[in-house]
C-alpha positions as CSV (number, residue, x, y, z in Angstrom):
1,X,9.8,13.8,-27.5
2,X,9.1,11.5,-30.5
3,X,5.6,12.5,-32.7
4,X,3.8,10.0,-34.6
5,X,3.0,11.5,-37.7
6,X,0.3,10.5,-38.8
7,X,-0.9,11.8,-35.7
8,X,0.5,14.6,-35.7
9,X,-0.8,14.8,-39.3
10,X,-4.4,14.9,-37.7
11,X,-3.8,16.9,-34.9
12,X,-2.5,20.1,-37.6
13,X,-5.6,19.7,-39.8
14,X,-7.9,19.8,-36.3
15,X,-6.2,23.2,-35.5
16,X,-6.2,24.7,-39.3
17,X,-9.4,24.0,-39.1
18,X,-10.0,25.5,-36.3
19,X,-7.5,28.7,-37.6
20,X,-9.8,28.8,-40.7
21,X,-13.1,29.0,-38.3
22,X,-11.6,32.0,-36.2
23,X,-10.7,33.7,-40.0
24,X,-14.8,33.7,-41.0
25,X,-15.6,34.5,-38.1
26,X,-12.8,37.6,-38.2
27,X,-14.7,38.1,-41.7
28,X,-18.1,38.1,-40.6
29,X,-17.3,40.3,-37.8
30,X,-15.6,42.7,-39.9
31,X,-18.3,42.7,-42.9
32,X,-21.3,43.5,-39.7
33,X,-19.6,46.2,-38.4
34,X,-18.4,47.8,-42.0
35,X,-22.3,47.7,-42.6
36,X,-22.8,49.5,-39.5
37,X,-20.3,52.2,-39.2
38,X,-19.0,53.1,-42.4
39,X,-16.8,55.3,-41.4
40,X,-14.6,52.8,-39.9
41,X,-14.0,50.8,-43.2
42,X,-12.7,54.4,-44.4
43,X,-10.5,54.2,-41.6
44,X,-9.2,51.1,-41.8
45,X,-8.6,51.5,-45.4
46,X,-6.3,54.5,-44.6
47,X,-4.2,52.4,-42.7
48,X,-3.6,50.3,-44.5
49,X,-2.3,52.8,-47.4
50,X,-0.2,54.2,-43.9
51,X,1.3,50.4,-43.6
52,X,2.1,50.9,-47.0
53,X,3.6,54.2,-47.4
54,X,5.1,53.3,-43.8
55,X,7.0,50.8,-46.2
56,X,8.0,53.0,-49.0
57,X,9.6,55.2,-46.7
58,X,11.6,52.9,-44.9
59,X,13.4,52.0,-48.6
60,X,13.8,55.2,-49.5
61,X,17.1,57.5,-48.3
62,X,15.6,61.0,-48.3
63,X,16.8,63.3,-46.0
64,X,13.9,63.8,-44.1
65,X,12.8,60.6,-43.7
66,X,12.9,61.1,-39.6
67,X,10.5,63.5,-40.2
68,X,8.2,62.1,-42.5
69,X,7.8,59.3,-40.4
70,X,7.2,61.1,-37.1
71,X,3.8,62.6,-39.4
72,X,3.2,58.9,-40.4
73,X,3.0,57.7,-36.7
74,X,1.1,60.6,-35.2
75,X,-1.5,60.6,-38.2
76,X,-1.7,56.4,-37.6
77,X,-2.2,56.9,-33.6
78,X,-5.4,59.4,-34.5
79,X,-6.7,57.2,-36.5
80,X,-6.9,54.7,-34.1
81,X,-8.2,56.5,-31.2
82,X,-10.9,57.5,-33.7
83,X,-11.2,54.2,-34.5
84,X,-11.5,52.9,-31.0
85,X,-14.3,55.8,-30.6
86,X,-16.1,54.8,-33.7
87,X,-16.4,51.1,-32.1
88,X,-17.4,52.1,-28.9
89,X,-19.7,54.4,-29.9
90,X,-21.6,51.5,-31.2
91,X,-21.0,48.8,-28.1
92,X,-17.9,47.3,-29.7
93,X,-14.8,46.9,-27.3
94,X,-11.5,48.4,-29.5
95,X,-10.1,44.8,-30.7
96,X,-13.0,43.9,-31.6
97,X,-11.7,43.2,-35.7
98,X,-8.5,42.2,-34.2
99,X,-7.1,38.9,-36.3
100,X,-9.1,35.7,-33.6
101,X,-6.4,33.6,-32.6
102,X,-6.4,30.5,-31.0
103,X,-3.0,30.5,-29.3
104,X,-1.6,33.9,-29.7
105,X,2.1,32.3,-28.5
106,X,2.7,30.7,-32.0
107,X,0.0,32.7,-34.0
108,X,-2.3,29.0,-34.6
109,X,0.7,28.1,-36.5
110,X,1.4,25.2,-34.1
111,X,5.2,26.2,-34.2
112,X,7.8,29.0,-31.8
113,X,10.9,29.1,-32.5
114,X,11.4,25.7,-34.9
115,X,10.1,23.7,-32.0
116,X,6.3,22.2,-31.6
117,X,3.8,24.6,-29.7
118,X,2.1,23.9,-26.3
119,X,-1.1,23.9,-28.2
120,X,-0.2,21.7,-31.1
121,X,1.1,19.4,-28.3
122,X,-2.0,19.4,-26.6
123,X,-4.0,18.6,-30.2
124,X,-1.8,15.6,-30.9
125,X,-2.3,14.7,-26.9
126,X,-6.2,14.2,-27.4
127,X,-5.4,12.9,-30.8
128,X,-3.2,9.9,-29.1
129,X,-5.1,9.4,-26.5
130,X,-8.0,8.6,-28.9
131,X,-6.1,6.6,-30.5
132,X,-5.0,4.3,-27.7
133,X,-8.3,4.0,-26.4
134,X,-8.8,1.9,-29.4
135,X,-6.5,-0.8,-28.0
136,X,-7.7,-0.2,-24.2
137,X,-10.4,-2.7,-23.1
138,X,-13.0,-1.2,-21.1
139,X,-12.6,2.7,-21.4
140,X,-12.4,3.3,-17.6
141,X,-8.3,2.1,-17.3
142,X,-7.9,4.9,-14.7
143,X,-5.6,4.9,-11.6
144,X,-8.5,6.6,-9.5
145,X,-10.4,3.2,-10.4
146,X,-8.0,0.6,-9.7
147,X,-9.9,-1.4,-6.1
148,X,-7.2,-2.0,-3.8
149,X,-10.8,-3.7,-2.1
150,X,-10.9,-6.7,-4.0
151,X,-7.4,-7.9,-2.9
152,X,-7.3,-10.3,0.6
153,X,-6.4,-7.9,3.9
154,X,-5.1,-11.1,5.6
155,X,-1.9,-11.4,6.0
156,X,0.3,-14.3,4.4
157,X,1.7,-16.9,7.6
158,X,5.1,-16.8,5.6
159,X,5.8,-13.2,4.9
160,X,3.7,-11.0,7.1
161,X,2.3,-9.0,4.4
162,X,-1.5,-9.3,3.2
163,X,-2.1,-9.0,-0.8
164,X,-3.6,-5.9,-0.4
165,X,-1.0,-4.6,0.9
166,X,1.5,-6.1,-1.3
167,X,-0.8,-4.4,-4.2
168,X,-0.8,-1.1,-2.9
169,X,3.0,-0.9,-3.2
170,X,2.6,-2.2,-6.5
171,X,-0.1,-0.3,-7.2
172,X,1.8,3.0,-6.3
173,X,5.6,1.7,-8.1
174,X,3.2,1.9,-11.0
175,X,1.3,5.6,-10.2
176,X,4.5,7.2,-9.7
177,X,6.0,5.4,-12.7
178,X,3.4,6.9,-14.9
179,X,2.9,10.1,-13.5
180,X,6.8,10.9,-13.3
181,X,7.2,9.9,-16.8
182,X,9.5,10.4,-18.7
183,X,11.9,11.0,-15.9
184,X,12.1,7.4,-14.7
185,X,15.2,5.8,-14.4
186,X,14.1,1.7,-15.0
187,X,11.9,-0.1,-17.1
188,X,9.0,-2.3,-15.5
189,X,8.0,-6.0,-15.5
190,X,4.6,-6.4,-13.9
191,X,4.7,-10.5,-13.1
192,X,1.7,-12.6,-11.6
193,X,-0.6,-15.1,-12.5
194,X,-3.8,-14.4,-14.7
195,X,-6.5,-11.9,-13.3
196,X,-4.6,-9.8,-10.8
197,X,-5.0,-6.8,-12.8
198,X,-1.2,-6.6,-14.9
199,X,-3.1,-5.4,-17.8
200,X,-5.5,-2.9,-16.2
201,X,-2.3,-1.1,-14.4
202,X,-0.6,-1.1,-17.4
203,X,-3.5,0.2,-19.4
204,X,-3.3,2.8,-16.7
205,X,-0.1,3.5,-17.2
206,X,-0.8,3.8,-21.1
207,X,-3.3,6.2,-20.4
208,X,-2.2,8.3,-18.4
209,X,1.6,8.6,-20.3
210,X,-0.2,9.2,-23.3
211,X,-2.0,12.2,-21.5
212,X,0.8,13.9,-20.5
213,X,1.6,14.0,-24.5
214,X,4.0,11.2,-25.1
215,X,3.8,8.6,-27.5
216,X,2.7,5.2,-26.5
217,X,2.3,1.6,-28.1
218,X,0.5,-0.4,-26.4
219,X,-0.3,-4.1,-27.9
220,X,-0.2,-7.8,-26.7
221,X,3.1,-9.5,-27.3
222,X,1.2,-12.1,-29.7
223,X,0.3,-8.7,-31.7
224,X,3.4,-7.0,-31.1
225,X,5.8,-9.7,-32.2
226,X,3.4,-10.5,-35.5
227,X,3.8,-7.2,-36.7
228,X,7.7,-7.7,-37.0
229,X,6.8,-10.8,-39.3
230,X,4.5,-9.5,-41.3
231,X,7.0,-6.6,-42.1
232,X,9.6,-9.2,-43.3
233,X,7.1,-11.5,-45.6
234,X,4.1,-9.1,-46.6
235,X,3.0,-9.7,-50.7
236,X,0.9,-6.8,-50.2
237,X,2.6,-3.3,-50.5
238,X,0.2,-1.6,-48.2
239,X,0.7,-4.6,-45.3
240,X,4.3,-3.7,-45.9
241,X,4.0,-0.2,-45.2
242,X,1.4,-0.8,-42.3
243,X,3.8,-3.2,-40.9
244,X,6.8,-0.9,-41.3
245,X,5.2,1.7,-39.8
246,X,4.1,-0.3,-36.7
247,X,7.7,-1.8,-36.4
248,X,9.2,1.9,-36.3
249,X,6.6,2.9,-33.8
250,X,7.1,0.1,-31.5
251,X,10.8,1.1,-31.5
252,X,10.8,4.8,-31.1
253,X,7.9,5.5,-29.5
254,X,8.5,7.0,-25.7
255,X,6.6,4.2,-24.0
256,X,6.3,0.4,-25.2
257,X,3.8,-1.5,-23.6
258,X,3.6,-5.3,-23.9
259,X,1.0,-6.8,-22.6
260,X,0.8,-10.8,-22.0
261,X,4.9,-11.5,-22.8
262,X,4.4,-15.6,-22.6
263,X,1.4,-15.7,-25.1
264,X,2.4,-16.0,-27.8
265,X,4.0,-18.9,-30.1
266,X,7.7,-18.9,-29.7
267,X,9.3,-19.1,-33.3
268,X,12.6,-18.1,-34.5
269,X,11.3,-15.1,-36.0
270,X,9.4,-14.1,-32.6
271,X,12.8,-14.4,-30.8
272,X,14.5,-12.4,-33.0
273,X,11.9,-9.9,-33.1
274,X,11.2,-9.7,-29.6
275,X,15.5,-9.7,-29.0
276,X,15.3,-6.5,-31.6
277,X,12.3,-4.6,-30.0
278,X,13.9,-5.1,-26.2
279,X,17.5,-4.6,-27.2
280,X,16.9,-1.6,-29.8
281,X,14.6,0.2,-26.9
282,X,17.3,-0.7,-23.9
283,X,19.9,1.2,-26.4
284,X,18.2,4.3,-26.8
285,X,17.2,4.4,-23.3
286,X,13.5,4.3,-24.3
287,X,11.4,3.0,-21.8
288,X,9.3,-0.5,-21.6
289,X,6.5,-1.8,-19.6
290,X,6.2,-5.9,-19.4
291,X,3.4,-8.1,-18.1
292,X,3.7,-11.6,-17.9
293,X,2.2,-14.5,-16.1
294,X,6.3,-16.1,-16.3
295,X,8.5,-17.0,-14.3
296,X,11.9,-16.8,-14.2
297,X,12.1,-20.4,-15.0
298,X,9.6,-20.3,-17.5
299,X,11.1,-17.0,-19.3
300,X,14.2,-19.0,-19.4
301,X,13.0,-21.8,-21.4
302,X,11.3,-20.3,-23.7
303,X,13.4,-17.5,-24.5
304,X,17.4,-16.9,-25.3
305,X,19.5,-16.2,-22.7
306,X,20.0,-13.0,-24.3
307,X,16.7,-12.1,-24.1
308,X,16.5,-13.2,-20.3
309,X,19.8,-11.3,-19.5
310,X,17.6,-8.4,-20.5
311,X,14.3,-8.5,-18.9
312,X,15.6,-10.3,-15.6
313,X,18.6,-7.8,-15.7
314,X,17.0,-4.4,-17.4
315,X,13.9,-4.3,-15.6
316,X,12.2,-3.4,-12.0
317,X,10.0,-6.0,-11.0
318,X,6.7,-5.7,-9.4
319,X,4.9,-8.7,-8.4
320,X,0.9,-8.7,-7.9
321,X,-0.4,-11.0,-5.6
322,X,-4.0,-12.3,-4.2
323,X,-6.8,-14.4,-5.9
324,X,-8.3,-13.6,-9.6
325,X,-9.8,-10.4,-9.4
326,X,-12.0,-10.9,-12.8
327,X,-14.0,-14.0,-10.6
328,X,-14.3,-11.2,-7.7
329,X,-15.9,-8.7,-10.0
330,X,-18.5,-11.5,-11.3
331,X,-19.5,-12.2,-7.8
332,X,-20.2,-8.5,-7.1
C-alpha cells in the first residue's frame, strides 16, 4: 500500500499525542495512589533496584549465578503478590499502574516488525478520508444513498431494458469495484451524458476506497491535468513543490480518480500530461477511475490515438443511462 506522507505525517502526531495523554494519565495515576498507600512506592522502588541487580547478574560469570537468580525471582514474585494485595486492599484492580497503551500490538509506536501497524493504518485512514472530503461535493457520496428511484422503470422499445435497470448493474459494477478494492482486475470508465450521477458514483467509490485505508486522488481532469503544468513552469518554489507533490501523488497513489475527462482545454501539454498520468498508472498496474460525457468519437478527436488505445482498450466500461437526475432532484 502506498502512504501519503504528509498524511501519514499527521496521522503519527494524532497517535503520539494520544501516547503522551495515556503517559500523564499513567503519571497521575501513579502519583494518587503513591499518596495513598505508601507502602507500594517502597515496593515498587525495590523492583526496580531487582530489575537492576537482575541486570548485573546476568553480566557477571560467578559461579552461582543460577542461584542467585532463583533468590532474585522468588523475592520479585512476593513482592508483587504484595503488591497486588496492597492495591486491592484499597479498590485498585492489580494493573492498575501498568504502562496505558493504546494498541498494546506495536506498543503506540505505530510500527511491528518494520511494517505499519493496524492502528496507525486506521489513523492515516480517518486522516485521508478527511482529506478527500475536502474535494467531495455534498458530504453524503455514499453507496447506501445513491436512488436507483429517480431513473425511468420503462423499458427502452429497442433494447428491452429500462434505465433503472441498466443503472442498477452499473450501479453494482461500481459497489463491488469499490468494496473489492484493491483486488480488481480492470480499471473503470463511467460514460454518459451530464447529470446521470458519474460523479456521485465515483465520489462513492472515492470514499469508500479511501475507507478501507488506501490512498486516493480524486480531482477533475481540468484540475488534474493543470497540476502537471504548473509543475513544469512554476516561478514560485513553493508552487513547484506543491505541484511536484501533486504530480507524484496522482501517479502513485492506489486509486486515481478523474472526474469530467472532456473538460478541460486540450493543449499539447494536457495531452502529454494526461498520456503520462494514464500510461505511468497502466504500467504499474495502479488502478483508474474515468468519467466522461465522450464518446468514442469524440475521445478520438480530441485526444492521440495513444491515448485512445488506452482508455478504449485499458478500461471496463459502464454506461449510465436515463434523464438528468440533478433536474429530478429540483422537482422533488
Amino acid at each position: 500500500m502506498n502512504f501519503d506522507g504528509k498524511i501519514l505525517a499527521r496521522a503519527r502526531t494524532e497517535m503520539f499525542a494520544e501516547r503522551e495523554e495515556n503517559r500523564l494519565r499513567q503519571q497521575q495515576r501513579t502519583e494518587k495512589v503513591y499518596r495513598e498507600i505508601p507502602a507500594l512506592e517502597a515496593i515498587d522502588n525495590r523492583m526496580r533496584g531487582q530489575m537492576a541487580e537482575l541486570v548485573r547478574l546476568t553480566l557477571s560469570r560467578r559461579p552461582d549465578l543460577k542461584e542467585r537468580l532463583d533468590e532474585l525471582k522468588e523475592a520479585n514474585l512476593d513482592l508483587q503478590i504484595k503488591r497486588a494485595e496492597l492495591l486491592a486492599e484499597r479498590g485498585y484492580p492489580s494493573d492498575y499502574l501498568d504502562e496505558i497503551l493504546s494498541c498494546p500490538r506495536c506498543r503506540d509506536t505505530g510500527m511491528v516488525d518494520g511494517q505499519v501497524c493496524d492502528c496507525l493504518q486506521k489513523r492515516y485512514n480517518r486522516e485521508l478520508t478527511k482529506e478527500l472530503s475536502i474535494l467531495l461535493r455534498s458530504g453524503d457520496e455514499r453507496f447506501e444513498s445513491f436512488d436507483l428511484t429517480l431513473y425511468p422503470d420503462t423499458p427502452d422499445p429497442v433494447s428491452g431494458f429500462s434505465a433503472r435497470s441498466s443503472m442498477k448493474a452499473v450501479y453494482e459494477g461500481c459497489r463491488k469495484f469499490a468494496q473489492s478494492f484493491p483486488n480488481v482486475s480492470s480499471n473503470l470508465l463511467l460514460r454518459g451524458p451530464s447529470g446521470l450521477g458519474k460523479t456521485y458514483l465515483s465520489a462513492c467509490i472515492a470514499r469508500t476506497v479511501a475507507e478501507k485505508g488506501y490512498s486516493v486522488c480524486y480531482d477533475s481532469a481540468s484540475a488534474a491535468l493543470e497540476a502537471f503544468e504548473r509543475q513544469k513552469f512554476a516561478r514560485e518554489a513553493k508552487d513547484q513543490e506543491l505541484a511536484d507533490a501533486r504530480v507524484r501523488s496522482m501517479l502513485s497513489c492506489d486509486l486515481m480518480i478523474l472526474d469530467d475527462l472532456g473538460t478541460e482545454m486540450v493543449t499539447p501539454l494536457s495531452l502529454s500530461a494526461l498520456y503520462t498520468l494514464l500510461n505511468s498508472r497502466l504500467s504499474s498496474q495502479r488502478r483508474t477511475v474515468i468519467s466522461t460525457n465522450c464518446g468514442d468519437e469524440e475521445l478520438k478527436r480530441r485526444y492521440t490515438p495513444q491515448i485512445c488505445s488506452r482508455i478504449l482498450g485499458e478500461f471496463l466500461e459502464l454506461p449510465f443511462t436515463g434523464n438528468d437526475i440533478r433536474l429530478l432532484r429540483r422537482k422533488k
